[in-house]
PyMOL Python script that loads the backbone (N, CA, C, O; Angstrom):
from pymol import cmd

cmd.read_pdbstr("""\
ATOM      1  N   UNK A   1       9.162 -64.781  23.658  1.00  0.00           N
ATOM      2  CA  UNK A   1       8.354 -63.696  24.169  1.00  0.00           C
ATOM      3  C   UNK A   1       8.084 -62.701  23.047  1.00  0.00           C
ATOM      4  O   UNK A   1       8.909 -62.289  22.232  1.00  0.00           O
ATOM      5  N   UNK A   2       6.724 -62.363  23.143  1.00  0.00           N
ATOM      6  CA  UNK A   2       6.552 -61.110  21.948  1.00  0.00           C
ATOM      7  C   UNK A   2       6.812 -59.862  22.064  1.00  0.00           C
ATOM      8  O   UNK A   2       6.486 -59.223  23.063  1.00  0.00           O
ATOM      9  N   UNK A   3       7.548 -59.263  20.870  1.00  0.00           N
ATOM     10  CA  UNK A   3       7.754 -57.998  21.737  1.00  0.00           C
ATOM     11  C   UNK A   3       6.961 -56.784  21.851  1.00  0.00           C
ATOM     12  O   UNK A   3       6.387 -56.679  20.768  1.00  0.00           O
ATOM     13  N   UNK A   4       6.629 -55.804  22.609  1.00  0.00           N
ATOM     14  CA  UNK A   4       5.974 -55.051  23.125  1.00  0.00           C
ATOM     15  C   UNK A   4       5.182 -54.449  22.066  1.00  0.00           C
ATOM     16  O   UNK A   4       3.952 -54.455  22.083  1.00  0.00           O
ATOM     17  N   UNK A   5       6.023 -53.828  20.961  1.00  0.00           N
ATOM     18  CA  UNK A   5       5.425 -53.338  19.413  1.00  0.00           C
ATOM     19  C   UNK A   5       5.469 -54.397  18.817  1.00  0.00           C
ATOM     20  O   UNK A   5       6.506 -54.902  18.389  1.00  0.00           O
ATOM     21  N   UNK A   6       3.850 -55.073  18.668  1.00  0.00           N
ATOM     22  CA  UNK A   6       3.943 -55.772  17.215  1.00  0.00           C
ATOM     23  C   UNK A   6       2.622 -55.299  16.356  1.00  0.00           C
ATOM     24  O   UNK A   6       1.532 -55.147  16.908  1.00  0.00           O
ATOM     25  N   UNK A   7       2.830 -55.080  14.939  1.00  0.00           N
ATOM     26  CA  UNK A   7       1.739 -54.785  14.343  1.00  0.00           C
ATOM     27  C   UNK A   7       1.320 -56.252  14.372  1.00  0.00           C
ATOM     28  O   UNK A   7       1.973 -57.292  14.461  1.00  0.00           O
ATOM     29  N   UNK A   8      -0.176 -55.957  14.253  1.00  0.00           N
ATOM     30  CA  UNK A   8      -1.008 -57.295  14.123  1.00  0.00           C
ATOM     31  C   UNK A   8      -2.229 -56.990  13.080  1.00  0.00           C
ATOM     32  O   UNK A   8      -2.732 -55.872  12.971  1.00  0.00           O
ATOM     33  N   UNK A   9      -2.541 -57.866  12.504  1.00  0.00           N
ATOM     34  CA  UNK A   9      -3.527 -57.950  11.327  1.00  0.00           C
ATOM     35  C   UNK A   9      -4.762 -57.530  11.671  1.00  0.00           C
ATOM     36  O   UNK A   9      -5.343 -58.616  11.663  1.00  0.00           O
ATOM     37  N   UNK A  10      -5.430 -56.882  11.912  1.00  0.00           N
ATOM     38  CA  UNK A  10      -6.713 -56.336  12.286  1.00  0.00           C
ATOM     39  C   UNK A  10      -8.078 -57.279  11.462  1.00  0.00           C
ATOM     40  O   UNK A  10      -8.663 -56.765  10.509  1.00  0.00           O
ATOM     41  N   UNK A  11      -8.451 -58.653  11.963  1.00  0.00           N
ATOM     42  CA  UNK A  11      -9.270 -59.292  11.087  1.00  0.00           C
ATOM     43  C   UNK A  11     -10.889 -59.528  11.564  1.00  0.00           C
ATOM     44  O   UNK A  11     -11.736 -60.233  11.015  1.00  0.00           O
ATOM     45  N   UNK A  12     -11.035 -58.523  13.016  1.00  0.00           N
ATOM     46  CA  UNK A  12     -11.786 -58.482  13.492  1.00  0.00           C
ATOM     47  C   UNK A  12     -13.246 -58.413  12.496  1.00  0.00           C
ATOM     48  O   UNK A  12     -14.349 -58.929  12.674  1.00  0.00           O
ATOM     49  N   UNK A  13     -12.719 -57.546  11.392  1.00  0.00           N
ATOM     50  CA  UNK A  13     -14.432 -57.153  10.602  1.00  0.00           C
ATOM     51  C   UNK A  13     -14.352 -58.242   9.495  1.00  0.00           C
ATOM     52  O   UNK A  13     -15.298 -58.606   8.796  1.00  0.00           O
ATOM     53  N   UNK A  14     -13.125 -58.686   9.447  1.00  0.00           N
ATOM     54  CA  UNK A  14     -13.366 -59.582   8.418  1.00  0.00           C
ATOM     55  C   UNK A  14     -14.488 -61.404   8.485  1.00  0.00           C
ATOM     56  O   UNK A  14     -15.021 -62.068   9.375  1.00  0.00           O
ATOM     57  N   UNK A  15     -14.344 -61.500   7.070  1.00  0.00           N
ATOM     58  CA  UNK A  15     -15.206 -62.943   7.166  1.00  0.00           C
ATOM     59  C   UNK A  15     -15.041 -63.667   7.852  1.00  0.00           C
ATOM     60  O   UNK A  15     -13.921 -63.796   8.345  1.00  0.00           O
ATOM     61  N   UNK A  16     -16.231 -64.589   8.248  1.00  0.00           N
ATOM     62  CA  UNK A  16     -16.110 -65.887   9.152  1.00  0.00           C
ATOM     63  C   UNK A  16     -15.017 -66.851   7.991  1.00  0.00           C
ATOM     64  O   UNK A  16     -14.276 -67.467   8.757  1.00  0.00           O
ATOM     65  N   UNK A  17     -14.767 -67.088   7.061  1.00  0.00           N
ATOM     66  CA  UNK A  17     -13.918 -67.942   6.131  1.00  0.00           C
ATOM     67  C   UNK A  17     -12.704 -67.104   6.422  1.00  0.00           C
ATOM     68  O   UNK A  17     -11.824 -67.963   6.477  1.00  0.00           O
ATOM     69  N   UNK A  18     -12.194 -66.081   6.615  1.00  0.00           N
ATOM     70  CA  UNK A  18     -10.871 -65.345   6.575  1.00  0.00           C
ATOM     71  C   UNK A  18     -10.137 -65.664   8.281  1.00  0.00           C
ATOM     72  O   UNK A  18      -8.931 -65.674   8.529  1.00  0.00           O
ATOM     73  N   UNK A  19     -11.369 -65.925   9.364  1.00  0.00           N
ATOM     74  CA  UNK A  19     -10.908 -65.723  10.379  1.00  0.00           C
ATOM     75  C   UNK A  19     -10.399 -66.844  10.564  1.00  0.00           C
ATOM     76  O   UNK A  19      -9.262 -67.118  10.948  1.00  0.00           O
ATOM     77  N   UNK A  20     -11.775 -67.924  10.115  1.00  0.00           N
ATOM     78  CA  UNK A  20     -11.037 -69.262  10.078  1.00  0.00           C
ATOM     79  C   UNK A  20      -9.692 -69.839   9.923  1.00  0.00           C
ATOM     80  O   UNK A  20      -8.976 -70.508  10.668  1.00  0.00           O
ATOM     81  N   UNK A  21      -9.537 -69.272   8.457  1.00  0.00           N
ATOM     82  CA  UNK A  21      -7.920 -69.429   8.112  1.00  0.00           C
ATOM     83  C   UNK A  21      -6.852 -69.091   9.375  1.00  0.00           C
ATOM     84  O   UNK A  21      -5.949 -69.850   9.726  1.00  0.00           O
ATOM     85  N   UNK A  22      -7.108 -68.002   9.874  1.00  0.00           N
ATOM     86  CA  UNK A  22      -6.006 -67.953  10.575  1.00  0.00           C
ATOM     87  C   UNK A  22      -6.063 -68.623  11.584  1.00  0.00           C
ATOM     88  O   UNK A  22      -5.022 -69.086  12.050  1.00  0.00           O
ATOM     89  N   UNK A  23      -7.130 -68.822  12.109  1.00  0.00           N
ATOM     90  CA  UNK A  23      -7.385 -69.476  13.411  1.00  0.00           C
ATOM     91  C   UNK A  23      -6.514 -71.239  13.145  1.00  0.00           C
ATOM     92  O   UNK A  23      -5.868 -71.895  13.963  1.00  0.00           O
ATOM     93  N   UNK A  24      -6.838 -71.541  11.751  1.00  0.00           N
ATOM     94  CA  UNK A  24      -5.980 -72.834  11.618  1.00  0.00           C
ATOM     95  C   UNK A  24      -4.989 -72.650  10.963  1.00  0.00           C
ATOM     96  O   UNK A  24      -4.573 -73.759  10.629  1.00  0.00           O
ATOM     97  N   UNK A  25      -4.357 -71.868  10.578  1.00  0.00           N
ATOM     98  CA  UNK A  25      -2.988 -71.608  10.627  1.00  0.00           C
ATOM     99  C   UNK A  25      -2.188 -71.251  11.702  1.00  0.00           C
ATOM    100  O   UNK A  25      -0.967 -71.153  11.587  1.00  0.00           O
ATOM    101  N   UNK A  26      -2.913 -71.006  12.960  1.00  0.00           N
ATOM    102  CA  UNK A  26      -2.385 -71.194  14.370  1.00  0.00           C
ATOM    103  C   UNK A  26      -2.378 -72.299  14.923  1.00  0.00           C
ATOM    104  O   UNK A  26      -1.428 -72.872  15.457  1.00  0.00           O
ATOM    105  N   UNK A  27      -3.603 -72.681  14.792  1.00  0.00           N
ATOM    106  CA  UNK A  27      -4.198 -74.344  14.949  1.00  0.00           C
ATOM    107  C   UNK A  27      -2.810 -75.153  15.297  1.00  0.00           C
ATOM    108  O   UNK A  27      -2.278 -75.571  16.325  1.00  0.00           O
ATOM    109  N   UNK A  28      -2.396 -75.152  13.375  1.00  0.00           N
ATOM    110  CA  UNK A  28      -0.781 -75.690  12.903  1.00  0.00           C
ATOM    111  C   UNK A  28       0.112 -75.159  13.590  1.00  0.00           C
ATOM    112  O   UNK A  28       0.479 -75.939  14.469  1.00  0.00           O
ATOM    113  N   UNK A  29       0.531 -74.396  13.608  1.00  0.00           N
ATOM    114  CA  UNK A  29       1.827 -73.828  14.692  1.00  0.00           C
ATOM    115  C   UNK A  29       1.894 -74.257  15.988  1.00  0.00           C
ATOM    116  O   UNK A  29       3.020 -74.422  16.459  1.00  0.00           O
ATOM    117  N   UNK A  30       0.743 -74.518  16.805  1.00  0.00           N
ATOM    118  CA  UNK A  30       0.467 -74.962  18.008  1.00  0.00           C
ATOM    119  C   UNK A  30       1.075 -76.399  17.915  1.00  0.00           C
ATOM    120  O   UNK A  30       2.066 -76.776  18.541  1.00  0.00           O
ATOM    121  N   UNK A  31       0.101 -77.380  16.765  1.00  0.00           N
ATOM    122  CA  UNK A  31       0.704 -78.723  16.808  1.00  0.00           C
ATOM    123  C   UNK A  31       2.255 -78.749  16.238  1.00  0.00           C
ATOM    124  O   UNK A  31       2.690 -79.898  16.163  1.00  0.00           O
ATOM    125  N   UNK A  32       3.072 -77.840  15.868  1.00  0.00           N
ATOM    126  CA  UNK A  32       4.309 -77.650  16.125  1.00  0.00           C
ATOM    127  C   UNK A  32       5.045 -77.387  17.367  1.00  0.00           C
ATOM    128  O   UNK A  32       6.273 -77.384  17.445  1.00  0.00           O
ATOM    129  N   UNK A  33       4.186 -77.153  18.389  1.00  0.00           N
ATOM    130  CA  UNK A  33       4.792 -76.793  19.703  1.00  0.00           C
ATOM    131  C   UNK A  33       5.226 -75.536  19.733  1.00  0.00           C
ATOM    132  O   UNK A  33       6.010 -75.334  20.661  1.00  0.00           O
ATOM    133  N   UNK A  34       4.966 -74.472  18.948  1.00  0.00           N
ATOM    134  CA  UNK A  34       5.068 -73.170  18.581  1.00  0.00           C
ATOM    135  C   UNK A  34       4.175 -72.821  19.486  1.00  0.00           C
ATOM    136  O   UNK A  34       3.112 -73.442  19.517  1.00  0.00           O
ATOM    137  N   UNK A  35       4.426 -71.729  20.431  1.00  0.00           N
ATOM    138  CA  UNK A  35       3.715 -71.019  21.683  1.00  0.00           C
ATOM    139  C   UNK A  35       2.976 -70.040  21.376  1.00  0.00           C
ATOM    140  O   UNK A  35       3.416 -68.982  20.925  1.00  0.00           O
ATOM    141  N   UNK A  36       1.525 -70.335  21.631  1.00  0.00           N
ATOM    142  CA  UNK A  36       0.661 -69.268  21.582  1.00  0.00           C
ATOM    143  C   UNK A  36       0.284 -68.603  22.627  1.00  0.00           C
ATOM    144  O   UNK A  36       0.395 -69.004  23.785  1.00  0.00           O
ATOM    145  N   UNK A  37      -0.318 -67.243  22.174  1.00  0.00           N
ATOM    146  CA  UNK A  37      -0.565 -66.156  23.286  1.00  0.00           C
ATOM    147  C   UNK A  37      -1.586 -65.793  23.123  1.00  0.00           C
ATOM    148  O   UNK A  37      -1.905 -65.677  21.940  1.00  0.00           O
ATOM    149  N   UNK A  38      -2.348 -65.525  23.891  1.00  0.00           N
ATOM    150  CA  UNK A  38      -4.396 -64.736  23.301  1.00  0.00           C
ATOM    151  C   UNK A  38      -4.347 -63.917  25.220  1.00  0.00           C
ATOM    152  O   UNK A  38      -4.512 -64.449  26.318  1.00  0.00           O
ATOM    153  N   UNK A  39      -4.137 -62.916  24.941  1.00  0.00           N
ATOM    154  CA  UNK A  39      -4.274 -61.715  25.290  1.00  0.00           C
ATOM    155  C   UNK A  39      -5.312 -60.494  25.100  1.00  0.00           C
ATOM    156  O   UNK A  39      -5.308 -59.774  24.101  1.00  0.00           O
ATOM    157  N   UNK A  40      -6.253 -60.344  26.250  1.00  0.00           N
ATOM    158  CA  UNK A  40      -7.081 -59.283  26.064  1.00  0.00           C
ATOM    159  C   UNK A  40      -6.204 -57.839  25.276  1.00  0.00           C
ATOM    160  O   UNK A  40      -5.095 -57.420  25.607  1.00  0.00           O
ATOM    161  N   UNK A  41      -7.121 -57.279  24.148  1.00  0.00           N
ATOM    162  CA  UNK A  41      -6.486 -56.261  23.507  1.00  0.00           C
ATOM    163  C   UNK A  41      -6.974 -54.811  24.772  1.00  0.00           C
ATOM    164  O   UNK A  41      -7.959 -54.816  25.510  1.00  0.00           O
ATOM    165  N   UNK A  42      -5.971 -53.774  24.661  1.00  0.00           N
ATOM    166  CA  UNK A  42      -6.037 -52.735  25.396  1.00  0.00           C
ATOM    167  C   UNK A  42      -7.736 -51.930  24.809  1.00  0.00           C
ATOM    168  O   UNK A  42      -8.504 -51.486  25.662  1.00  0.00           O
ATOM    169  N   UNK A  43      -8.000 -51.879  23.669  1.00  0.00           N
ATOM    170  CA  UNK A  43      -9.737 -51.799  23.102  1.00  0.00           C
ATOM    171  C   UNK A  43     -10.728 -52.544  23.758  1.00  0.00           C
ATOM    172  O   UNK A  43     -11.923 -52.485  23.468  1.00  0.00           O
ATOM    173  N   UNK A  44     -10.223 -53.276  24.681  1.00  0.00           N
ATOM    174  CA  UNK A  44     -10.930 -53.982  25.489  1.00  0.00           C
ATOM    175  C   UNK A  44     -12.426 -54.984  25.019  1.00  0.00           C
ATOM    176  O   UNK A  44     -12.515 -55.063  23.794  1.00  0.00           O
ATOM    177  N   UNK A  45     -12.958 -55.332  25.376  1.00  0.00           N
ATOM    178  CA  UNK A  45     -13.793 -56.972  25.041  1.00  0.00           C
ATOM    179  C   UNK A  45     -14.798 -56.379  23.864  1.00  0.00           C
ATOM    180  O   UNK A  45     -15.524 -55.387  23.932  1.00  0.00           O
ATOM    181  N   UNK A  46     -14.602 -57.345  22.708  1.00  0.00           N
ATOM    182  CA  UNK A  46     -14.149 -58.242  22.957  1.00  0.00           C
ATOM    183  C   UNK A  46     -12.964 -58.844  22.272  1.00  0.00           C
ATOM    184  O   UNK A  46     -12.763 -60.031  22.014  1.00  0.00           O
ATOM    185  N   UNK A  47     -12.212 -57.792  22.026  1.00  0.00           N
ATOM    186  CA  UNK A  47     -11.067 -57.937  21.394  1.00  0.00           C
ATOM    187  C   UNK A  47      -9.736 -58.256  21.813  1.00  0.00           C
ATOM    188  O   UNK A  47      -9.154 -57.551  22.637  1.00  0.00           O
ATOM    189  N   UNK A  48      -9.087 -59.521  21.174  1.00  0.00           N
ATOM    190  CA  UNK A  48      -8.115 -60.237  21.414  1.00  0.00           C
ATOM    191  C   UNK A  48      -7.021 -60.401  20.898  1.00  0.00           C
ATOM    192  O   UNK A  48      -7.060 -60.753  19.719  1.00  0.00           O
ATOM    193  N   UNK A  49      -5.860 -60.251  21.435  1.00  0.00           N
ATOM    194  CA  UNK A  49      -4.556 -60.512  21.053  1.00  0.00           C
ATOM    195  C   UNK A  49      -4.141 -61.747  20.297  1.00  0.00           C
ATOM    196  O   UNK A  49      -4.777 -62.440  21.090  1.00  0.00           O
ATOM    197  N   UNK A  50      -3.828 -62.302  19.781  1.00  0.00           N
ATOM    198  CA  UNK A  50      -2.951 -63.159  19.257  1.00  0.00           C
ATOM    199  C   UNK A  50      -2.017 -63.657  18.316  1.00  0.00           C
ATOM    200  O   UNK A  50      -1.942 -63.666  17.088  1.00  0.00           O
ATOM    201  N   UNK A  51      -1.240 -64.122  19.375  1.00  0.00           N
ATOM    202  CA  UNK A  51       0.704 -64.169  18.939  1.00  0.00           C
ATOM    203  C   UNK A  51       0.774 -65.184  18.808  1.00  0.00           C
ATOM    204  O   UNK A  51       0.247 -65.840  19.706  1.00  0.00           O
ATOM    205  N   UNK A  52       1.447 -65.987  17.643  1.00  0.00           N
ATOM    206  CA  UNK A  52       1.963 -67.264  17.795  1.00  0.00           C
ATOM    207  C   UNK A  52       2.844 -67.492  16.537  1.00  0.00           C
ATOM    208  O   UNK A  52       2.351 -67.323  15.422  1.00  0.00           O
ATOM    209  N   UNK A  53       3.872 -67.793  16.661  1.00  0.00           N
ATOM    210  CA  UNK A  53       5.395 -67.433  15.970  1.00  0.00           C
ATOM    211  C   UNK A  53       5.227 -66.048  15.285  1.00  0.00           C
ATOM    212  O   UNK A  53       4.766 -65.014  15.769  1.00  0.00           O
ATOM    213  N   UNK A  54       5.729 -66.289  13.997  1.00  0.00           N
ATOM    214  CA  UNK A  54       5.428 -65.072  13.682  1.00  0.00           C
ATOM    215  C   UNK A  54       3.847 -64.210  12.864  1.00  0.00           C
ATOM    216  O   UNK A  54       3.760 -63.357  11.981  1.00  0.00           O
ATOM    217  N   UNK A  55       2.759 -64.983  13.723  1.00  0.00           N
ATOM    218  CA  UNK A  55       1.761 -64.428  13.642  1.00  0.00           C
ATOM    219  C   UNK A  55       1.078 -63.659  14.378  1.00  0.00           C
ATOM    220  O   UNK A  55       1.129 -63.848  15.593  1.00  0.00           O
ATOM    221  N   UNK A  56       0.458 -62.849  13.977  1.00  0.00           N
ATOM    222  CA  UNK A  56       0.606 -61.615  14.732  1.00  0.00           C
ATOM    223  C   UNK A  56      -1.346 -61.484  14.669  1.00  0.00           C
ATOM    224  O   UNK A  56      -1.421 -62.153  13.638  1.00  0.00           O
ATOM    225  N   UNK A  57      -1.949 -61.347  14.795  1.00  0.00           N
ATOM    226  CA  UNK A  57      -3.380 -60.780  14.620  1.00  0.00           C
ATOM    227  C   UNK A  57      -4.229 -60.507  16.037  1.00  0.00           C
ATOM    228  O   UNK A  57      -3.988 -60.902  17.177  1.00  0.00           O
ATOM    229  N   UNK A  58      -5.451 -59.576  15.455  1.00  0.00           N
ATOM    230  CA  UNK A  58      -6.121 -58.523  16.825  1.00  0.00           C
ATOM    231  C   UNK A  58      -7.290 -59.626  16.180  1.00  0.00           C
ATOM    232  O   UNK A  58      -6.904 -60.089  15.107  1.00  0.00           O
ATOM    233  N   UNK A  59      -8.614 -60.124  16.613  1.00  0.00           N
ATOM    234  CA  UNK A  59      -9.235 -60.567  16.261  1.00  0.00           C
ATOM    235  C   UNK A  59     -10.408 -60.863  17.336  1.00  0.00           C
ATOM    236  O   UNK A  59      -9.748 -60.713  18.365  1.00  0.00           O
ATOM    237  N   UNK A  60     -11.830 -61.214  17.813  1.00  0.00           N
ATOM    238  CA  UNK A  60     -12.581 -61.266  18.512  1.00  0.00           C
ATOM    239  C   UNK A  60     -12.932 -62.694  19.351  1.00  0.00           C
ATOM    240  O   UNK A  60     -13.402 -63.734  18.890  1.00  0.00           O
ATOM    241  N   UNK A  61     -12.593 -62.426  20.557  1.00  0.00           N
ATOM    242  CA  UNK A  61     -13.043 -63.881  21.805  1.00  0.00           C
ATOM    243  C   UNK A  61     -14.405 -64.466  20.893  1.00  0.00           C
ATOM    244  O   UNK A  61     -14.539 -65.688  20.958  1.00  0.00           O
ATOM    245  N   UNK A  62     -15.160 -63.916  20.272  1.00  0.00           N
ATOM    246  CA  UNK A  62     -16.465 -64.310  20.078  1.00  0.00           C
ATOM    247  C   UNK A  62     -16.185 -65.439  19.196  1.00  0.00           C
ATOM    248  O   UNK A  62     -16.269 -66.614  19.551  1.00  0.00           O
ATOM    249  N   UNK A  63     -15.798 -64.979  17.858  1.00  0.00           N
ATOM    250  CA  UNK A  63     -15.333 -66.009  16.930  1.00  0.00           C
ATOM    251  C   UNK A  63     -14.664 -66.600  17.243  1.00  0.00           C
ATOM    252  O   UNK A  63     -14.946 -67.718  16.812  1.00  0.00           O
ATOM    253  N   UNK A  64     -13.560 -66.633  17.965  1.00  0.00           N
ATOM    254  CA  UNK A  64     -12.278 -67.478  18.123  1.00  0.00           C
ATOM    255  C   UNK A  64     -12.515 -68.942  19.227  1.00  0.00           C
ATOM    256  O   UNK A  64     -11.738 -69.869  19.455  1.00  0.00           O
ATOM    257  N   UNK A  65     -14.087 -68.642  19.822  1.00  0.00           N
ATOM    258  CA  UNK A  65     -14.615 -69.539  20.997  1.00  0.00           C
ATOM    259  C   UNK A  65     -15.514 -70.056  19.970  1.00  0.00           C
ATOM    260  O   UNK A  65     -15.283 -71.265  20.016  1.00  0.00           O
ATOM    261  N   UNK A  66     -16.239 -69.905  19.237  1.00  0.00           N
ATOM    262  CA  UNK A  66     -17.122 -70.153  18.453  1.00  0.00           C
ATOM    263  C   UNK A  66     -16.233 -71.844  17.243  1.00  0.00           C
ATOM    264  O   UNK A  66     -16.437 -73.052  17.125  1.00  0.00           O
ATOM    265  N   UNK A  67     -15.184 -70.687  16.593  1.00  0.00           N
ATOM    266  CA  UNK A  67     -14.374 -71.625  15.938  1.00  0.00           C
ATOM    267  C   UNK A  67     -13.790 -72.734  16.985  1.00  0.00           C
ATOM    268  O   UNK A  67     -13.972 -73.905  16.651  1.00  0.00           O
ATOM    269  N   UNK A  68     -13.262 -72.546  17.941  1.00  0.00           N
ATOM    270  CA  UNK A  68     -12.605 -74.124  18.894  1.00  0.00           C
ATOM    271  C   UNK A  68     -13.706 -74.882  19.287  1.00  0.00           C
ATOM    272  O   UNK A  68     -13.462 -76.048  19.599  1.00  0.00           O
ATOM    273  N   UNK A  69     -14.943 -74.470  19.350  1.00  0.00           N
ATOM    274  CA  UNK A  69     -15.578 -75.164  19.998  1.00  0.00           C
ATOM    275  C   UNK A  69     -16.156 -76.391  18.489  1.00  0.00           C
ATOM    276  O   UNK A  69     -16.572 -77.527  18.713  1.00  0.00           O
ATOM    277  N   UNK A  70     -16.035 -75.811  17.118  1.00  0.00           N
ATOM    278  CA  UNK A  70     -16.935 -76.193  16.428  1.00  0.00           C
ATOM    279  C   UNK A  70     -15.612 -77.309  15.823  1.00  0.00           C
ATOM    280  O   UNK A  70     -15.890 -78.364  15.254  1.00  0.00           O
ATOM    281  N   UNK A  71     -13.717 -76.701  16.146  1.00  0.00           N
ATOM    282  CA  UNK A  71     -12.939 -78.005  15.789  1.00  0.00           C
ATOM    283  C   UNK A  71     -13.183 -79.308  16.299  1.00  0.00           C
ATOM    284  O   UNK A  71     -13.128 -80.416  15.765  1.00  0.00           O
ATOM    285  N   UNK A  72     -13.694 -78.634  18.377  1.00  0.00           N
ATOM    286  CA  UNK A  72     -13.514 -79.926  19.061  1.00  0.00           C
ATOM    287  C   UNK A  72     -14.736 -80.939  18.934  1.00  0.00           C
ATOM    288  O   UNK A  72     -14.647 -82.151  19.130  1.00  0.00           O
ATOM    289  N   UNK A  73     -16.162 -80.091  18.492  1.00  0.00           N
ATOM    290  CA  UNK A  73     -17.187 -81.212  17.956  1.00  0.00           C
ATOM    291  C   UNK A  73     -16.639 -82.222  16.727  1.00  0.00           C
ATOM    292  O   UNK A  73     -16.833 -83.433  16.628  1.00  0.00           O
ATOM    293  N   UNK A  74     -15.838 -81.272  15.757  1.00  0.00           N
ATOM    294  CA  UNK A  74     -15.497 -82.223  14.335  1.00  0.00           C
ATOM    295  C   UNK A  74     -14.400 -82.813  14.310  1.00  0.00           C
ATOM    296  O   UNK A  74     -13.944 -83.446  13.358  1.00  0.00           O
ATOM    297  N   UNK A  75     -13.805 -82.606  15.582  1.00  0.00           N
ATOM    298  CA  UNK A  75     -12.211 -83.238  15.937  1.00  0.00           C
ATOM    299  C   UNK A  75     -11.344 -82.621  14.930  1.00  0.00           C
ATOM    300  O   UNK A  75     -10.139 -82.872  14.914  1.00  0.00           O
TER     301      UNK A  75
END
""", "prot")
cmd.dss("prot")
cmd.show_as("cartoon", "prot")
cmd.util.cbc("prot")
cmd.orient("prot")
């Protein structure tokens, strides 16, 4: 469980290549069986939580639907 205070990486303004990265460096943790979390942020939409071991980042539903959708076309 994450705990209540976590700083998280704010990568919302950053590049489509920066977001990427993290998005598959979660990717990896997941296929570790490492538990992820994507949680609406309290800044509300379209900004998103996500926890997964010890990764921590605030980042946008927009990109983050954008990026899964474009893994599951390229497998």
């Amino acid at each position: 469980m994450t705990p209540a205070r976590v700083n998280r990486r704010d990568i919302r303004l950053a590049s489509t290549e920066e977001k990427e990265e993290a998005y598959k460096l979660i990717d990896g943790l997941v296929d570790l069986d490492i538990p992820v979390s994507v949680k609406e942020h309290r800044s509300g939409f379209p900004a998103v939580a996500v926890d997964c071991g010890e990764v921590h980042i605030l980042t946008d539903i927009l990109s983050l639907e954008q990026w899964w959708a474009k893994k599951k076309k390229t497998g």
